[in-house]
N, C-alpha and C positions, 0 to 999 in steps of 0.2 A: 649851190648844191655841190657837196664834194663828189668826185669822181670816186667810186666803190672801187670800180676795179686796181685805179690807184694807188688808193690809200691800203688795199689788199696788200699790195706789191711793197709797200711800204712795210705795214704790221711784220710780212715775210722775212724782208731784210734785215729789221733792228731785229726779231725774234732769234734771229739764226745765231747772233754773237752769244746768247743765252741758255737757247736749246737746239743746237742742229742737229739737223736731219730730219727734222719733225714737222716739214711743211704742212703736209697734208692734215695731221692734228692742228696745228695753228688757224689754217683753211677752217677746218672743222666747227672751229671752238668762237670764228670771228664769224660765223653763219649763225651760229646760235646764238651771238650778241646781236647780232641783227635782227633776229627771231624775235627778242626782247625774252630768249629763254636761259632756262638755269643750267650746269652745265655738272657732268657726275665724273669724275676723273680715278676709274678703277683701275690700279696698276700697285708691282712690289713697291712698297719703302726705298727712296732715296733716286728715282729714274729721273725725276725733273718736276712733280705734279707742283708742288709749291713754285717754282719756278715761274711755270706757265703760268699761275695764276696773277702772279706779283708782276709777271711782264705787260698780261694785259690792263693790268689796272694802271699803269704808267704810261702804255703807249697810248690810251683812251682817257685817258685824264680823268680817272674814277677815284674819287675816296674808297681807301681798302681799310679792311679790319679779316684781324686772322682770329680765328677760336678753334683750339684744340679741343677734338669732342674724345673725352674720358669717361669712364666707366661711371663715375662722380659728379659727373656737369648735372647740373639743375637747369628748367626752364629760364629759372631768374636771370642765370649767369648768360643767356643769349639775348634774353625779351630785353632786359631791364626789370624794377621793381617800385614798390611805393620807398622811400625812404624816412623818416618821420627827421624833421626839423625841430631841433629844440629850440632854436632861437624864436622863430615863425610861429612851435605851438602847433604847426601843419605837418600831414604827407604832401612830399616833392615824391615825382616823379624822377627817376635816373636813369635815364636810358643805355639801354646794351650794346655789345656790338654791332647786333644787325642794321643797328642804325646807321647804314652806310650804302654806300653805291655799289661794291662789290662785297660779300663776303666769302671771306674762302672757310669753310669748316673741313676742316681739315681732319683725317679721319674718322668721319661720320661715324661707323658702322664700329667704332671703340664703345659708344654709348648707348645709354640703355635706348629701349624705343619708345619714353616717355620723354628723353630730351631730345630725341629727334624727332617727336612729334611740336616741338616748340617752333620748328619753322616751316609747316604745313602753311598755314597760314599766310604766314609772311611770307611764301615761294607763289602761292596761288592768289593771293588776293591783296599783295603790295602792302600792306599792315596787318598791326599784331592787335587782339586783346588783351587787354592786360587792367582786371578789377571794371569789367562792363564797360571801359572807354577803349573806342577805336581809335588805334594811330599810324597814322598816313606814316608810310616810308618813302625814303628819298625817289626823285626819278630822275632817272634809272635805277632800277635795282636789279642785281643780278645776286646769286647764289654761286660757288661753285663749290663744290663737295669734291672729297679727295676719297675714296676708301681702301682699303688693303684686300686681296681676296680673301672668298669667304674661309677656303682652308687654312687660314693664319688661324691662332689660337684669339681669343678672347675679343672675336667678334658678334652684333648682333645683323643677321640680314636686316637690310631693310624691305621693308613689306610691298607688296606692288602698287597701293596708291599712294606713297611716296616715289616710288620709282620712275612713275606714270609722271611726277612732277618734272622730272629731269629733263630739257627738251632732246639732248643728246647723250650718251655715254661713250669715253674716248680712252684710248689706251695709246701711252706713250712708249712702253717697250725699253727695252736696252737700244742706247745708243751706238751707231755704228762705230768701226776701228777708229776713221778719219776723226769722227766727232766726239770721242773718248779721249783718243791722243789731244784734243784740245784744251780737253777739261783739264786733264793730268800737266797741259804745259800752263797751264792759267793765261791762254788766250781766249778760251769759253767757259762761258759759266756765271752765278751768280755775281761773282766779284764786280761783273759788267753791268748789273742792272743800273746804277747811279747812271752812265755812260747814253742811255737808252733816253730818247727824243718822243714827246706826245705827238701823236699823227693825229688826232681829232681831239675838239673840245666835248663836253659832255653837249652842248647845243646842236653842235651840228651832228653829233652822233642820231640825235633825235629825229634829225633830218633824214639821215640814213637808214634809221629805220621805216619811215612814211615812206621813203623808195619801195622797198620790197612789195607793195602791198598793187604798184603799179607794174609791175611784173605778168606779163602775159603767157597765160599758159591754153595750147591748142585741144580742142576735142580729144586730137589723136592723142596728146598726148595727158592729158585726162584721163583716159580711158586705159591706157599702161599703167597708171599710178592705181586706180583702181582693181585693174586685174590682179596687181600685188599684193594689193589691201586686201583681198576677197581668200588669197592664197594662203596667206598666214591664218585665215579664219580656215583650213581646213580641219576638220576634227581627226584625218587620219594621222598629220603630221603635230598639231599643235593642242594643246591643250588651252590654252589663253593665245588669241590671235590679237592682231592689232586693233583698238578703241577707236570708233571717231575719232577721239581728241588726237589719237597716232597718226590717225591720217592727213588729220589736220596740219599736226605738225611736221609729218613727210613733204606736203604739199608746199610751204612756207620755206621749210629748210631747203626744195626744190630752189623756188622763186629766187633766194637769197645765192644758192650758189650758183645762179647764174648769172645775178650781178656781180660777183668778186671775177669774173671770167668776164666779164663787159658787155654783155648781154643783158636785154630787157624783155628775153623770153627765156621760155624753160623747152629745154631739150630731154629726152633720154637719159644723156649722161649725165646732167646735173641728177635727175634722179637716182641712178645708179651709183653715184659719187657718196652721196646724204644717208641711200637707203640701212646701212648696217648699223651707222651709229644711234638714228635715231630708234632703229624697231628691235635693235637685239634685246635691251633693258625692259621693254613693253611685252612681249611675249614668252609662250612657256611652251616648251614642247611635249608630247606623247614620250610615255616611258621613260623620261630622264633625257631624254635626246636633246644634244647640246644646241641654245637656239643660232649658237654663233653658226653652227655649221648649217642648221634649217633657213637663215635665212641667207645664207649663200646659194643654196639650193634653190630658194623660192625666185633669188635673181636670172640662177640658170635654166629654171623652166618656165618660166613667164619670158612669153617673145612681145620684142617692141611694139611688134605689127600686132592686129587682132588676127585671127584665124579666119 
């Protein structure tokens, strides 16, 4: 069984000649590969999103495929389609990009919400239909979506039970002076990903994920994951609070980030670490109220302890 928190310390390292300064997103993003979930990369045009994505699928030895999502994309152009054979006389199936271990779509929120309903689907239930036959997709399969905010011109939101599919939502930001000045001398940056070493096979990734699920988590603190969950459901602050399945997925992305830290229990602070990424995108607040800053809020008045 590979060592998690090793291989953590690994992903860190090679990530950093690529994207530094962005542990804590790398952190983030290899907690919800563990998750076995999909990953939503909302940030401006050109910060590192493609990046990150192209690094994890090298250092985790994933077959990638990129699709650009346009105003124009059709189902076809993700699922695949029938294609009619004239030699054969027959429809051949020819499958699409999704048919891969990672895919990155890359500006989701460019396309209508008829081609991003193409990988509902294939995000929730690991294959697509396509003409009443079900087909199994690779495993692992991950998703990562890229999108631009929604104030950029010729976007469409996406709706919230696509949202809900995302197990995290992550923001890389401007990189800082040191990690700029690298890009600008071409000692960081894409030009390096050939350079970048696979830290797992896709086999033992599989392994890594069965870890998480032996991950102990205490009454006490059970019961703090809880309090939080019940917080976001306040009707004074939220208008859409967190889902079971949110909770579910707080609870998991706990577990997971307290393996990358070498533990086989779950503390506080793996919660508190997990909490923003996973519940910003799942909830809506009262009056327009921004959830980023509500659920900042929900961490500083929810105490550890029970009352």
């Amino acid at each position: 069984m590979p060592d998690i928190a090793s291989v953590t310390q690994q992903l860190l390292d090679q990530s950093r000649t690529i994207i530094a300064g962005k542990d804590e997103v790398v952190r983030l993003a290899w907690v919800a590969i563990l998750c076995d979930g999909h990953i939503l990369l909302e940030d401006l045009p050109g910060v590192g999103k493609t990046s990150l994505a192209q690094s994890l699928a090298r250092l985790l030895s994933l077959d990638f495929q990129r699709v650009q999502f346009t105003s124009d994309l059709l189902p076809a152009d993700v699922l695949g389609a029938q294609m009619f054979n004239r030699e054969l006389s027959q429809f051949e199936f020819h499958a699409g990009p999704v048919f891969t271990q990672l895919l990155l779509a890359d500006e989701l929120n460019r396309a209508t919400p008829k081609a991003q309903s193409a990988l509902l689907e294939a995000m929730e239930e690991r294959q697509v239909s396509i003409d009443g036959i079900s087909r199994p997709l690779p495993d692992p399969f991950y998703v990562i979506a890229t999108q631009n905010p929604r104030s950029q011109s010729g976007t469409y939101p996406l709706p919230e039970s696509q949202l809900d599919r995302f197990f995290v939502r992550l923001s890389l930001g401007y990189p800082d002076t040191e990690s700029e000045k690298g890009l600008l001398r071409g000692t960081l940056g894409r030009t390096l990903m050939s350079e970048l070493q696979p830290v797992l096979s896709p086999e033992s990734l599989v392994r890594c994920k069965a870890e998480v699920h032996q991950v102990k988590v205490s009454e006490a603190v059970l019961d703090y994951v809880m309090r939080l969950v019940h917080r976001t459901r306040d009707a004074d602050l939220f208008r859409l609070g967190l889902s079971p399945r949110g909770a579910l997925a707080l609870m998991m992305a706990s577990r997971a980030m307290a393996l990358t830290q070498g533990r086989h229990y779950v503390m506080p602070d793996d919660v508190q670490a997990v909490f923003s990424s996973v519940t910003e995108h799942r909830v809506q607040g009262q009056r327009q109220l921004d959830p980023k800053v509500l659920v900042q809020q929900v961490l500083d008045d929810v105490d550890v302890l029970a009352a």
